[in-house]
PyMOL Python script that loads the backbone (N, CA, C, O; Angstrom):
from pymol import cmd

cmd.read_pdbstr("""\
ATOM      1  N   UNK A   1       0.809  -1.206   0.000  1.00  0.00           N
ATOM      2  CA  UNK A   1       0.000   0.000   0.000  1.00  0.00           C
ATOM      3  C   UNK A   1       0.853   1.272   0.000  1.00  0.00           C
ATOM      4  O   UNK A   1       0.742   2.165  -0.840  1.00  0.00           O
ATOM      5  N   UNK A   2       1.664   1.269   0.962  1.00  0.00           N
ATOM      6  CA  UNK A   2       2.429   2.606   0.591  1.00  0.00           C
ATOM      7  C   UNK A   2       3.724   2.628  -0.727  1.00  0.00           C
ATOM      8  O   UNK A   2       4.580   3.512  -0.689  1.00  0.00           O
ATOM      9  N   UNK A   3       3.732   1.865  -1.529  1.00  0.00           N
ATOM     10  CA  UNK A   3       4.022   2.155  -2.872  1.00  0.00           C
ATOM     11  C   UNK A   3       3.225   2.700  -3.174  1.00  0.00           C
ATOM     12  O   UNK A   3       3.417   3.862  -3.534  1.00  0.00           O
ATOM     13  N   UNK A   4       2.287   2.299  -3.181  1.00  0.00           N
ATOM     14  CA  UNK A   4       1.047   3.103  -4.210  1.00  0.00           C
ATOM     15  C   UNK A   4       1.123   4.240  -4.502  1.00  0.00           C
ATOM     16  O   UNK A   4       1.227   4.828  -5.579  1.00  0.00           O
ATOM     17  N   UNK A   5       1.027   4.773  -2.734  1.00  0.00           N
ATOM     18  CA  UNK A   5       0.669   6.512  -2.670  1.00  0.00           C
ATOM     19  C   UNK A   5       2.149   6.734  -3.027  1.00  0.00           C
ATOM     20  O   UNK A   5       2.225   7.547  -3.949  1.00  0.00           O
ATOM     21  N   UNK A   6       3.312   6.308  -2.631  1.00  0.00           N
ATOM     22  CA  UNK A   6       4.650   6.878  -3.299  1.00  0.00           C
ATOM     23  C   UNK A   6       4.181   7.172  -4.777  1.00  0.00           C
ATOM     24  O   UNK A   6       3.890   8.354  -4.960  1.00  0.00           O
ATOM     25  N   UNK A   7       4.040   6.285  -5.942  1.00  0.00           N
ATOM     26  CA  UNK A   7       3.622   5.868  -7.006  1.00  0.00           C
ATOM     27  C   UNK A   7       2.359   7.294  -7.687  1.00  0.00           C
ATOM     28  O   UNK A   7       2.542   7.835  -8.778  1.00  0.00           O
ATOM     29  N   UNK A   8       1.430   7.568  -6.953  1.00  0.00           N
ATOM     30  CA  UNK A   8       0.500   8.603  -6.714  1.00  0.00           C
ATOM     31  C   UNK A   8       0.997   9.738  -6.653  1.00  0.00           C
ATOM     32  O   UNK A   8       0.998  10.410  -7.684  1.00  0.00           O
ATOM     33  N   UNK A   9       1.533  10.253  -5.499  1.00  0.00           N
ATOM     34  CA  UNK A   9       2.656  11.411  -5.396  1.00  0.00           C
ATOM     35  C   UNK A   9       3.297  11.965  -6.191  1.00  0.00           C
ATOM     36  O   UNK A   9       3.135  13.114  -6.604  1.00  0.00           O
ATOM     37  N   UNK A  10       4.710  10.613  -6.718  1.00  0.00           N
ATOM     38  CA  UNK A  10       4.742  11.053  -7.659  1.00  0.00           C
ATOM     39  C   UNK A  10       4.274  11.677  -8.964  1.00  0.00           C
ATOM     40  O   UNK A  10       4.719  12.609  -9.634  1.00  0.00           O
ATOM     41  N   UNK A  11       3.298  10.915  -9.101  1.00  0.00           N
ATOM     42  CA  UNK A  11       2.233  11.328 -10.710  1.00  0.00           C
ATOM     43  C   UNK A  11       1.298  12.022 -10.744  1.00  0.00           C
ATOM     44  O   UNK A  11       0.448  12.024 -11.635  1.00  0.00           O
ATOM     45  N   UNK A  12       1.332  12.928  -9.467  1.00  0.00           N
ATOM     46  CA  UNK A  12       0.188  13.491  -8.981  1.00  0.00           C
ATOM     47  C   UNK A  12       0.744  15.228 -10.091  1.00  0.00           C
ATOM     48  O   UNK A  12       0.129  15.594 -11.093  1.00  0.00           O
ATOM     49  N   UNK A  13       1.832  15.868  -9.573  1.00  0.00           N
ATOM     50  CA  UNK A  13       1.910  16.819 -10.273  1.00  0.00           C
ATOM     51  C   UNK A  13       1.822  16.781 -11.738  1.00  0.00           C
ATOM     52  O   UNK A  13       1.013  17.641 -12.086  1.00  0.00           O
ATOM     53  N   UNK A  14       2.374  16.067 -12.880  1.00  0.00           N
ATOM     54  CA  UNK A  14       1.719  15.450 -14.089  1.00  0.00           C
ATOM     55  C   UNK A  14       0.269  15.469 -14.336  1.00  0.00           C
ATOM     56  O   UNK A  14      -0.292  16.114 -15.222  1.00  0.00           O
ATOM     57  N   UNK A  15      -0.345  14.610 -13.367  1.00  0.00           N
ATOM     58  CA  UNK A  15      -1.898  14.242 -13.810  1.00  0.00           C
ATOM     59  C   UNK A  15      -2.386  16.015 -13.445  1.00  0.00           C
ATOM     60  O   UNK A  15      -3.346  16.518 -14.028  1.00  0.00           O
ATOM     61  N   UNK A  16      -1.686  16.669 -12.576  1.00  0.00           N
ATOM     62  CA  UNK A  16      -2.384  18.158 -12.371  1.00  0.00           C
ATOM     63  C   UNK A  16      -2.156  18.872 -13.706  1.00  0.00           C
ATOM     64  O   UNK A  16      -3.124  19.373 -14.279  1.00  0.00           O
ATOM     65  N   UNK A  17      -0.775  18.953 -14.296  1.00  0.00           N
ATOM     66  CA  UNK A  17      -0.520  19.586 -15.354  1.00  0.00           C
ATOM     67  C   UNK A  17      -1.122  19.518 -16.657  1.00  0.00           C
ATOM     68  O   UNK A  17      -1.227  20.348 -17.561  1.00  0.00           O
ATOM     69  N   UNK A  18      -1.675  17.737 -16.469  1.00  0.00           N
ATOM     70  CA  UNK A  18      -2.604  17.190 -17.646  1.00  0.00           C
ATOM     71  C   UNK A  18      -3.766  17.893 -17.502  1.00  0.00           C
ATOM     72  O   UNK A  18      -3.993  18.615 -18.472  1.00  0.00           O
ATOM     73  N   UNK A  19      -4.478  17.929 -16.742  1.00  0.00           N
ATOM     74  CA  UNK A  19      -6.164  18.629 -16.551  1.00  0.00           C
ATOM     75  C   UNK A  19      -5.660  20.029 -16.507  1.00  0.00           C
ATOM     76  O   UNK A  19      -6.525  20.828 -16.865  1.00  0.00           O
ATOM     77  N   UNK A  20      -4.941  20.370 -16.297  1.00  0.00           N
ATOM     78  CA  UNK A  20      -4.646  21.944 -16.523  1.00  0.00           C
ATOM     79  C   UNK A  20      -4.830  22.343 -18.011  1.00  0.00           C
ATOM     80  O   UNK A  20      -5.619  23.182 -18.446  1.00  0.00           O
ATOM     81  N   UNK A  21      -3.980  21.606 -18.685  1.00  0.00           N
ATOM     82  CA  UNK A  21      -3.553  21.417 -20.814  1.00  0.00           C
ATOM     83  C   UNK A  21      -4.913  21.267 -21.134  1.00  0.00           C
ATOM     84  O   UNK A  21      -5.312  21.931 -22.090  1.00  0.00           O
ATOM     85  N   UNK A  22      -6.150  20.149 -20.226  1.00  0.00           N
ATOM     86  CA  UNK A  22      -7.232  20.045 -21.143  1.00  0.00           C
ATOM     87  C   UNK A  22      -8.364  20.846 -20.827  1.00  0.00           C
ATOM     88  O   UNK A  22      -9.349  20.983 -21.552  1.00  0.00           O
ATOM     89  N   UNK A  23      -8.143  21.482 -19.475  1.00  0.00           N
ATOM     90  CA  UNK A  23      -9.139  21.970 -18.940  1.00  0.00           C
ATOM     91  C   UNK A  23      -9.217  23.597 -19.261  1.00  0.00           C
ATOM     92  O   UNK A  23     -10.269  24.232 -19.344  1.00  0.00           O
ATOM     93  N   UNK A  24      -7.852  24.148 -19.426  1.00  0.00           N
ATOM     94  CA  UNK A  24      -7.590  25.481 -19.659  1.00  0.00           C
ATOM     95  C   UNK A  24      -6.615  26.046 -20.739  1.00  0.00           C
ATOM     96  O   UNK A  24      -5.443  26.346 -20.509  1.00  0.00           O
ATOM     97  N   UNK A  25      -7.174  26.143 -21.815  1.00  0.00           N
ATOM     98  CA  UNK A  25      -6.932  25.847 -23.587  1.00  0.00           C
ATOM     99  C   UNK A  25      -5.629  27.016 -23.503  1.00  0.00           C
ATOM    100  O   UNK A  25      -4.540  26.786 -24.030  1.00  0.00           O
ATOM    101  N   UNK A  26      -5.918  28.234 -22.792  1.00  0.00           N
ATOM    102  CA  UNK A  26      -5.172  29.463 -23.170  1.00  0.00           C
ATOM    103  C   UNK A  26      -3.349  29.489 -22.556  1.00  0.00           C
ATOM    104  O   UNK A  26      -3.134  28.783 -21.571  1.00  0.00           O
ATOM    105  N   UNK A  27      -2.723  29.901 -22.862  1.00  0.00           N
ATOM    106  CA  UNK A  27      -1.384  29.919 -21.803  1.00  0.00           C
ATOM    107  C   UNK A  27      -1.307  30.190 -20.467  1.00  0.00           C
ATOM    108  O   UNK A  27      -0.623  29.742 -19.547  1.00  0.00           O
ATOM    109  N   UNK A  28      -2.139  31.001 -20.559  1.00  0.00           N
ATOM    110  CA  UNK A  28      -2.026  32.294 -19.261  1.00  0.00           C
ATOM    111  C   UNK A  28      -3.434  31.315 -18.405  1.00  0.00           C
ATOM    112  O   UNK A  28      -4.460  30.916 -18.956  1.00  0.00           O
ATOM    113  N   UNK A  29      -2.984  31.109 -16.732  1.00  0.00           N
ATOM    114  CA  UNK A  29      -3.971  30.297 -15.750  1.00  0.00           C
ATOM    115  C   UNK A  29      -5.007  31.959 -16.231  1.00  0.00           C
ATOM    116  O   UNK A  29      -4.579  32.888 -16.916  1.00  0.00           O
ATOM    117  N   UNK A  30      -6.261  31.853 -15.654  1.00  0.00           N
ATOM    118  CA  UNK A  30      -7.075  32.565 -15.071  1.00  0.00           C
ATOM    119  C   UNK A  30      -6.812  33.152 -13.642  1.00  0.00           C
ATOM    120  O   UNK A  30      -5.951  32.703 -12.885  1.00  0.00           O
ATOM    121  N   UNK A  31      -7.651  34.212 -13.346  1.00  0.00           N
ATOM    122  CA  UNK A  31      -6.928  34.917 -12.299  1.00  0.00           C
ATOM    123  C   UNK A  31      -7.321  34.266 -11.084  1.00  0.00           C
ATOM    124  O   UNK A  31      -6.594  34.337 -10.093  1.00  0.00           O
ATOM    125  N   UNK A  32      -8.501  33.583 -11.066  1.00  0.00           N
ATOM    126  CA  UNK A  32      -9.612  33.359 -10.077  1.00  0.00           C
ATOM    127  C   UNK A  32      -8.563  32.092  -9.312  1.00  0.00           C
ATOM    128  O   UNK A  32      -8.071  31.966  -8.190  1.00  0.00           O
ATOM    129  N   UNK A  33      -8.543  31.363 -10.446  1.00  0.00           N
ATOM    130  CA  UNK A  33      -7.588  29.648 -10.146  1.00  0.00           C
ATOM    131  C   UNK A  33      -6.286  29.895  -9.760  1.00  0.00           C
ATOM    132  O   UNK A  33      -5.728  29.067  -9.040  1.00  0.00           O
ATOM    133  N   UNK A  34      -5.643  30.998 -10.152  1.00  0.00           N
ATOM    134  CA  UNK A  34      -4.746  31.378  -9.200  1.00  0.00           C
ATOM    135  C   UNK A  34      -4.867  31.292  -7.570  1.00  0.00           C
ATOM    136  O   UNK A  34      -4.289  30.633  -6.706  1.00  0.00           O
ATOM    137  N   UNK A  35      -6.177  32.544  -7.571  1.00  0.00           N
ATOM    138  CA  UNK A  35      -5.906  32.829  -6.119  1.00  0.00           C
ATOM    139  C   UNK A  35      -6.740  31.885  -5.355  1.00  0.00           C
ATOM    140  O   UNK A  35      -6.651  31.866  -4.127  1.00  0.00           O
ATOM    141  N   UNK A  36      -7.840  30.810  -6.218  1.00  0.00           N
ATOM    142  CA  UNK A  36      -8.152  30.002  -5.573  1.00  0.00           C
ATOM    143  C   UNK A  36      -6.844  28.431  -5.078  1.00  0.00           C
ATOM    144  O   UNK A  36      -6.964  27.347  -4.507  1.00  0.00           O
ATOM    145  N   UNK A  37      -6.249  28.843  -5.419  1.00  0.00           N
ATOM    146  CA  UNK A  37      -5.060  27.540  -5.850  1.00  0.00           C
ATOM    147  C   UNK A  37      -3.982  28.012  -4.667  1.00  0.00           C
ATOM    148  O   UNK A  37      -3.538  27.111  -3.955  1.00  0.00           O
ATOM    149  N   UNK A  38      -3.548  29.350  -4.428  1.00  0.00           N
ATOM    150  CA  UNK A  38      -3.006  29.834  -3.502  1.00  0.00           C
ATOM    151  C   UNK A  38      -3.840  30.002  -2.339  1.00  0.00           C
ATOM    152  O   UNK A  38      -3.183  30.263  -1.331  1.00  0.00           O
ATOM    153  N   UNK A  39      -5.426  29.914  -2.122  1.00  0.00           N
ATOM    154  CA  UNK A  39      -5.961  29.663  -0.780  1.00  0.00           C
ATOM    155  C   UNK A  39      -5.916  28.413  -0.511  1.00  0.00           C
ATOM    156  O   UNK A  39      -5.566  28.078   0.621  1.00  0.00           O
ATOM    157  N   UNK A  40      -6.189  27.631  -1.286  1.00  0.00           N
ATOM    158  CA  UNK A  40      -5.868  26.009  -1.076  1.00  0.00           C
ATOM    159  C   UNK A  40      -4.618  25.453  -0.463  1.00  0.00           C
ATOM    160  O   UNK A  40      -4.689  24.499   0.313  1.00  0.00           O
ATOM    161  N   UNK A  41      -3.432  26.032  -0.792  1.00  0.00           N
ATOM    162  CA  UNK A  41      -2.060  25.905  -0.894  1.00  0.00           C
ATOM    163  C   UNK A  41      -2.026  26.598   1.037  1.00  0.00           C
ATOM    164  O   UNK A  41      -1.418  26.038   1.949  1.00  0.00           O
ATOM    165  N   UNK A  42      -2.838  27.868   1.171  1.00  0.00           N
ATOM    166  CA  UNK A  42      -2.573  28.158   2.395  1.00  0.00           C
ATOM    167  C   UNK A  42      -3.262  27.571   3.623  1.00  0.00           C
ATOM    168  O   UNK A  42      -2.918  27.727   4.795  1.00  0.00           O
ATOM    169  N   UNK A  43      -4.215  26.923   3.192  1.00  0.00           N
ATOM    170  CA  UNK A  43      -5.403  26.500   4.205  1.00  0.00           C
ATOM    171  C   UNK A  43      -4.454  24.983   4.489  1.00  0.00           C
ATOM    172  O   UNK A  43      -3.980  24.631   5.569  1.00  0.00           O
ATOM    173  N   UNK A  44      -4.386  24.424   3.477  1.00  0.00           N
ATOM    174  CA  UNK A  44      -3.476  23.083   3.937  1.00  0.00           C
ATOM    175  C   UNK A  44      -2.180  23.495   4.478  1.00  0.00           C
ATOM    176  O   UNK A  44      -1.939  22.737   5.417  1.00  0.00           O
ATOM    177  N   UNK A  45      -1.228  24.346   4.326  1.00  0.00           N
ATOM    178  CA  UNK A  45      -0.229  25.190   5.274  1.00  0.00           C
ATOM    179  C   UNK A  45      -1.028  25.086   6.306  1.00  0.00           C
ATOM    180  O   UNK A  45      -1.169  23.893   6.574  1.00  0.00           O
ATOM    181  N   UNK A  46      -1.684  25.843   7.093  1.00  0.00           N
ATOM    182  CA  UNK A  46      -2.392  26.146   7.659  1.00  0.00           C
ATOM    183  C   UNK A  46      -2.591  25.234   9.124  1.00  0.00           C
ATOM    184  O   UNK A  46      -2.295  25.302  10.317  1.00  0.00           O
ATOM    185  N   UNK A  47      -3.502  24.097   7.886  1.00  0.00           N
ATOM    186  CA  UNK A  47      -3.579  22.779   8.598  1.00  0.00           C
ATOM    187  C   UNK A  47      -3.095  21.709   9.318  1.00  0.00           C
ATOM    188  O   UNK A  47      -3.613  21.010  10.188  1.00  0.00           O
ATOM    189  N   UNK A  48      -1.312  21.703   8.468  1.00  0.00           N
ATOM    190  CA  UNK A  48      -0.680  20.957   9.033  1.00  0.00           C
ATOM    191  C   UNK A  48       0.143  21.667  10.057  1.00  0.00           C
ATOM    192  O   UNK A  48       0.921  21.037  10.773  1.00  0.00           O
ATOM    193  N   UNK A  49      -0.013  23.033  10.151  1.00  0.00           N
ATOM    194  CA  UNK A  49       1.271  23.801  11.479  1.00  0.00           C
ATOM    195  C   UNK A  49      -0.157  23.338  12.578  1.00  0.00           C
ATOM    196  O   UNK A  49       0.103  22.765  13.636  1.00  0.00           O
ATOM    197  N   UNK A  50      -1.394  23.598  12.262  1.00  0.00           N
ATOM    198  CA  UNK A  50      -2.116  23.410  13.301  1.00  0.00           C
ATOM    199  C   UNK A  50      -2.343  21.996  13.983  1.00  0.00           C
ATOM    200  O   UNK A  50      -2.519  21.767  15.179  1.00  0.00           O
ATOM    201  N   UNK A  51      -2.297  21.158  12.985  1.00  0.00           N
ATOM    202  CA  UNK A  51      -1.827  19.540  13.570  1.00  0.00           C
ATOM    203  C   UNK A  51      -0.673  19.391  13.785  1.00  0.00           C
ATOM    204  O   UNK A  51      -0.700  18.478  14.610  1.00  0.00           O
ATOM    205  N   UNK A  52       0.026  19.560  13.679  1.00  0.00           N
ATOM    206  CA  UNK A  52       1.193  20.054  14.330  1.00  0.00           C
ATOM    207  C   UNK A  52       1.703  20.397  15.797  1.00  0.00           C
ATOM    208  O   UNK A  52       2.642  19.881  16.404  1.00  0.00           O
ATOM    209  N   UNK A  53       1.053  21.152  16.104  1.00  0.00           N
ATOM    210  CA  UNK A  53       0.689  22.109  17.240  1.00  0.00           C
ATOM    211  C   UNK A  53      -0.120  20.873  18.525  1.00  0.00           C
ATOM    212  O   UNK A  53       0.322  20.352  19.549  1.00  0.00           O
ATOM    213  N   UNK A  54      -1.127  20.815  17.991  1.00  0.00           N
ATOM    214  CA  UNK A  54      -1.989  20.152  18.613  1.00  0.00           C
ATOM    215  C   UNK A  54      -1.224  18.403  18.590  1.00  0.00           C
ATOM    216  O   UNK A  54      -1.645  17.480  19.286  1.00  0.00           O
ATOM    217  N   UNK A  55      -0.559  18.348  18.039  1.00  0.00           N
ATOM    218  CA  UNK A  55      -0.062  16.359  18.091  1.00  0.00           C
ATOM    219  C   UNK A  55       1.379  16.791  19.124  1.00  0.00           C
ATOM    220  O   UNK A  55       1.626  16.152  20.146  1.00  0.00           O
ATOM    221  N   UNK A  56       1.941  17.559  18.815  1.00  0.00           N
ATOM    222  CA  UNK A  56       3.568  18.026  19.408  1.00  0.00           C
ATOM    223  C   UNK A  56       3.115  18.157  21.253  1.00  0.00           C
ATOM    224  O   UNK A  56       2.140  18.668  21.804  1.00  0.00           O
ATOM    225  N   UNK A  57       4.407  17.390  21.833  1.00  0.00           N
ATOM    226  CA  UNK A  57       4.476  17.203  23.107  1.00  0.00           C
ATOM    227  C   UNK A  57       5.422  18.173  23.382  1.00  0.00           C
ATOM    228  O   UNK A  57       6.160  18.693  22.544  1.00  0.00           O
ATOM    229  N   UNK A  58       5.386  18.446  24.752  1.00  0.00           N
ATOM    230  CA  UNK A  58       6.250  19.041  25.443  1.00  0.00           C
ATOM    231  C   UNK A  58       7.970  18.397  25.228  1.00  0.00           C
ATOM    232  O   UNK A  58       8.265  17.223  25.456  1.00  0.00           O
ATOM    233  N   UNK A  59       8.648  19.124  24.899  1.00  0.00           N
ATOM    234  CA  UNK A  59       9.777  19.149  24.303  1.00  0.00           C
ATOM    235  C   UNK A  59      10.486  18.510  26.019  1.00  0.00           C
ATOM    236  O   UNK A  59      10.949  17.372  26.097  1.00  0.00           O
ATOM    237  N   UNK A  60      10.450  19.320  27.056  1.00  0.00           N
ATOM    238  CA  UNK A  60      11.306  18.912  28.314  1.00  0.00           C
ATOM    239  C   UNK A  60      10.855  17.423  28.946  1.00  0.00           C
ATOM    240  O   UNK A  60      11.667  16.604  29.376  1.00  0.00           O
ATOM    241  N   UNK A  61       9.357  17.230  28.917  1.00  0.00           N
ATOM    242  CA  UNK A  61       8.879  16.340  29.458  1.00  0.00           C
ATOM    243  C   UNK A  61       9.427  13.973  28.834  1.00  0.00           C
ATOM    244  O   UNK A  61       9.062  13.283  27.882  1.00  0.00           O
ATOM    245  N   UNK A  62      10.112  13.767  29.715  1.00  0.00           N
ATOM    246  CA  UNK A  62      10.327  12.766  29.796  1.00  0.00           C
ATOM    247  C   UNK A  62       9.092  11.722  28.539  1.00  0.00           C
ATOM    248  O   UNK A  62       7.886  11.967  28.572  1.00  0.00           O
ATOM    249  N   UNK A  63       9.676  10.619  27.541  1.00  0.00           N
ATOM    250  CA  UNK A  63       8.883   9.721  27.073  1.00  0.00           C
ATOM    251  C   UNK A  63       8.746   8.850  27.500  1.00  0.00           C
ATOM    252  O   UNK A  63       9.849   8.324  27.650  1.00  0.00           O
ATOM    253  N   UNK A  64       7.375   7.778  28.133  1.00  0.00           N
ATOM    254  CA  UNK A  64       7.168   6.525  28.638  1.00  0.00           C
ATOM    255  C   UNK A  64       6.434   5.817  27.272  1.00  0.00           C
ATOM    256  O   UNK A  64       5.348   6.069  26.749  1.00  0.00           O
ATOM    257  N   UNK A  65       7.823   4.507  26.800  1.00  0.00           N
ATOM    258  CA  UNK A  65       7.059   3.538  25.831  1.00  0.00           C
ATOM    259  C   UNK A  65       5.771   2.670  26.290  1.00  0.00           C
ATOM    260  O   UNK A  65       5.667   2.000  27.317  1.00  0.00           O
ATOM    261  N   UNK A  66       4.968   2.828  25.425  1.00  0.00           N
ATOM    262  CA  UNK A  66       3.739   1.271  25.675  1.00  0.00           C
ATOM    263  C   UNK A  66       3.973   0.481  26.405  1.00  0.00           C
ATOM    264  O   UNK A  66       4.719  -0.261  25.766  1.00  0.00           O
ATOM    265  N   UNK A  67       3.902   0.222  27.017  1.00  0.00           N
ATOM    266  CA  UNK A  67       3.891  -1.250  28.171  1.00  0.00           C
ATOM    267  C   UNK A  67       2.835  -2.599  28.547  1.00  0.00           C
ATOM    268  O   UNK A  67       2.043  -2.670  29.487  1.00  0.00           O
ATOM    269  N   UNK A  68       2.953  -3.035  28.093  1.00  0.00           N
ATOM    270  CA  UNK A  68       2.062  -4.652  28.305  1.00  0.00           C
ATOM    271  C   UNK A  68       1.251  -5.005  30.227  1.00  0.00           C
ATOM    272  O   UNK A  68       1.917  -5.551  31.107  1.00  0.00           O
ATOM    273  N   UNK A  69       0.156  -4.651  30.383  1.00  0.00           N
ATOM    274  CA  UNK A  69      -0.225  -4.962  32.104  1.00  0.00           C
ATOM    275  C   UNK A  69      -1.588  -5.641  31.855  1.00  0.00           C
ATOM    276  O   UNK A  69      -2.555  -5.381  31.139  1.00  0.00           O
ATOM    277  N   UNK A  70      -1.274  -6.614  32.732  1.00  0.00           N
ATOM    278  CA  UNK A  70      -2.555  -7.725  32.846  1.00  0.00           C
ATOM    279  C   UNK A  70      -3.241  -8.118  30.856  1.00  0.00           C
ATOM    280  O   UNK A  70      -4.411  -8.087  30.476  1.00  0.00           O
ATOM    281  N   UNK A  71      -2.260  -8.370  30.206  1.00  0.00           N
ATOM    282  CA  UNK A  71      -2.655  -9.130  29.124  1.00  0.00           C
ATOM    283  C   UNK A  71      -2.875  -7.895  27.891  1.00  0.00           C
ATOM    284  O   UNK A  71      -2.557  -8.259  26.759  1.00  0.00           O
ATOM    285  N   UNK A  72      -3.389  -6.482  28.036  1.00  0.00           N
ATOM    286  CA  UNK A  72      -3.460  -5.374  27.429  1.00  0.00           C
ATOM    287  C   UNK A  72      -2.497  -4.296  27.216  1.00  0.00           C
ATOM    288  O   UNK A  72      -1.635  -4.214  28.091  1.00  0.00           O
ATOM    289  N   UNK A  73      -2.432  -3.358  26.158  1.00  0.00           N
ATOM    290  CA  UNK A  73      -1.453  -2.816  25.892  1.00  0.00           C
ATOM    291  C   UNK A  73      -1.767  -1.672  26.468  1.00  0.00           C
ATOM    292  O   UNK A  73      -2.964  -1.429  26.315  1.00  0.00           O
ATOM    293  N   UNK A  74      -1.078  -0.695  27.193  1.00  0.00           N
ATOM    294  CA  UNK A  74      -1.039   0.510  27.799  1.00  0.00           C
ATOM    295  C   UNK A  74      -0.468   1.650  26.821  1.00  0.00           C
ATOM    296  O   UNK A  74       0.750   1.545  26.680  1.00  0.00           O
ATOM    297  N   UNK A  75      -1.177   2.949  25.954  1.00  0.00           N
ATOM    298  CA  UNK A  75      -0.503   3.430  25.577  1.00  0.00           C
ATOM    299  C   UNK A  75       0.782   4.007  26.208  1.00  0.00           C
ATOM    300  O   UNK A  75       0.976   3.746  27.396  1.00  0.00           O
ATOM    301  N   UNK A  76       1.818   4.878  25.445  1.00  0.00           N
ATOM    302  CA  UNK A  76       2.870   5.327  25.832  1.00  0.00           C
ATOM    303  C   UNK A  76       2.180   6.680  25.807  1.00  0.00           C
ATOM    304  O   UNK A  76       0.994   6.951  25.618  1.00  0.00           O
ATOM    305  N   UNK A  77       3.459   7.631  26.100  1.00  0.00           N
ATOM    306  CA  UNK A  77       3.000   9.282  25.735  1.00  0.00           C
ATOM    307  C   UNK A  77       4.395  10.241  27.168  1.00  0.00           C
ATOM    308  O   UNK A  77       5.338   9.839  27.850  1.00  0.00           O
ATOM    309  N   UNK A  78       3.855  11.280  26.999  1.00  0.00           N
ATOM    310  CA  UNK A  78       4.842  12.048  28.247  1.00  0.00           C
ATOM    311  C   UNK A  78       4.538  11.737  29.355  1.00  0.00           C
ATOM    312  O   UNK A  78       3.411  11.519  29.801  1.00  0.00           O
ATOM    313  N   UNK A  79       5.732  11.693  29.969  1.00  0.00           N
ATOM    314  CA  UNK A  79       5.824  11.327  31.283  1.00  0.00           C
ATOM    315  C   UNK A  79       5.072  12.628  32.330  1.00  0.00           C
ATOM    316  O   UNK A  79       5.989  13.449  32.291  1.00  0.00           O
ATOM    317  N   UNK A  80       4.357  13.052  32.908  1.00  0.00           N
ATOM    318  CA  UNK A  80       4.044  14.334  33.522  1.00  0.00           C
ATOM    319  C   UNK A  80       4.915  14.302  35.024  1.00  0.00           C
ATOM    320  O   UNK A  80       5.293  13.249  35.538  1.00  0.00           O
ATOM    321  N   UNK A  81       5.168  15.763  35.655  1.00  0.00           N
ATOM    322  CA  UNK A  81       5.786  15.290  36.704  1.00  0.00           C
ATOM    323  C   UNK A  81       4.825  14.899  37.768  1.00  0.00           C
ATOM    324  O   UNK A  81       5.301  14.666  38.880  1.00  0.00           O
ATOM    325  N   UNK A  82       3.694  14.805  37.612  1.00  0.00           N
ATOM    326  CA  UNK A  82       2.885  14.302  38.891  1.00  0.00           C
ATOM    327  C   UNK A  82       2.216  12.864  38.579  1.00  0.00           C
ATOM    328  O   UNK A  82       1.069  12.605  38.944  1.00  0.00           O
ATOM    329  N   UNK A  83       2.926  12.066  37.963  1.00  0.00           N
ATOM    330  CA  UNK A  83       2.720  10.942  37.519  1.00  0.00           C
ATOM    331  C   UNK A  83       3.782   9.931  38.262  1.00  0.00           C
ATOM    332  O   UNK A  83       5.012   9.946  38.320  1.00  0.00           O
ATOM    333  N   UNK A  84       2.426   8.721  39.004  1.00  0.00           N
ATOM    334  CA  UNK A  84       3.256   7.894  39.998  1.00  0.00           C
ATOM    335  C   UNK A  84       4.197   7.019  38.786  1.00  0.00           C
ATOM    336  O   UNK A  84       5.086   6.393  39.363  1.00  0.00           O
ATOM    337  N   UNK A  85       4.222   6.868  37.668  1.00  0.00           N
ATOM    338  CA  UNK A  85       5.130   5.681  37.472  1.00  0.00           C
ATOM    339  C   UNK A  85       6.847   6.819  36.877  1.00  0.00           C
ATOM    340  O   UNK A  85       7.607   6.580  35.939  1.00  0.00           O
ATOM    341  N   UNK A  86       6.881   7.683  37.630  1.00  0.00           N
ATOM    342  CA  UNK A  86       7.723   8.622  37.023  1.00  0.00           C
ATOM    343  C   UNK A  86       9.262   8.091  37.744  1.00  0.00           C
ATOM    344  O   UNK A  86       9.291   7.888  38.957  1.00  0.00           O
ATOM    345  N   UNK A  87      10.306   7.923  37.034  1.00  0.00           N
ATOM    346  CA  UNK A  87      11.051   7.097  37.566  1.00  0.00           C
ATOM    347  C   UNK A  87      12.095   8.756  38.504  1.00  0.00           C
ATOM    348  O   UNK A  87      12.117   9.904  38.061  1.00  0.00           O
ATOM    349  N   UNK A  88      12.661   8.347  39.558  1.00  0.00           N
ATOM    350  CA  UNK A  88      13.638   9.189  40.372  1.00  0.00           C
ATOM    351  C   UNK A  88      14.259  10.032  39.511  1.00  0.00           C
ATOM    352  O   UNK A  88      15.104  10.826  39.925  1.00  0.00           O
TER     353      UNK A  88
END
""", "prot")
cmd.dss("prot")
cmd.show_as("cartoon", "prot")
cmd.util.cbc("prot")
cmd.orient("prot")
């Protein structure tokens, strides 16, 4: 599966340039698809500093891996300092 999307990715700017050639006969883009193409371009900017933001841990705070208890998997994540399994 992730060939694929490698595979995709790659051919993705092409297949854009193709519907561009058939979709828009003249040289020159239109003005609109410009600036609609540059809000697109910023909203997904946008998106990923904000997932970003929101997924990103505290840089100082200690990492505890997954751990296996009573047969189930325990996620991992930051260690907090008021957390009993916090080692000395």
């Amino acid at each position: 599966m992730p060939r694929i999307i490698e595979i995709v990715l790659f051919l993705a700017p092409l297949a854009a340039f193709v519907v561009w050639r058939l979709y828009f006969r003249t040289r020159v883009l239109p003005l609109s698809f410009v600036i609609g193409l540059g809000c697109l371009v910023a909203l997904v900017l946008g998106a990923l500093l904000w997932t970003h933001h929101q997924v990103a841990g505290d840089g100082q705070l200690q990492y505890r891996p997954a751990v296996m208890q009573d047969g189930r998997i325990v996620p991992g994540g930051p260690l907090r300092p008021d957390d009993p399994g916090r080692p000395p």
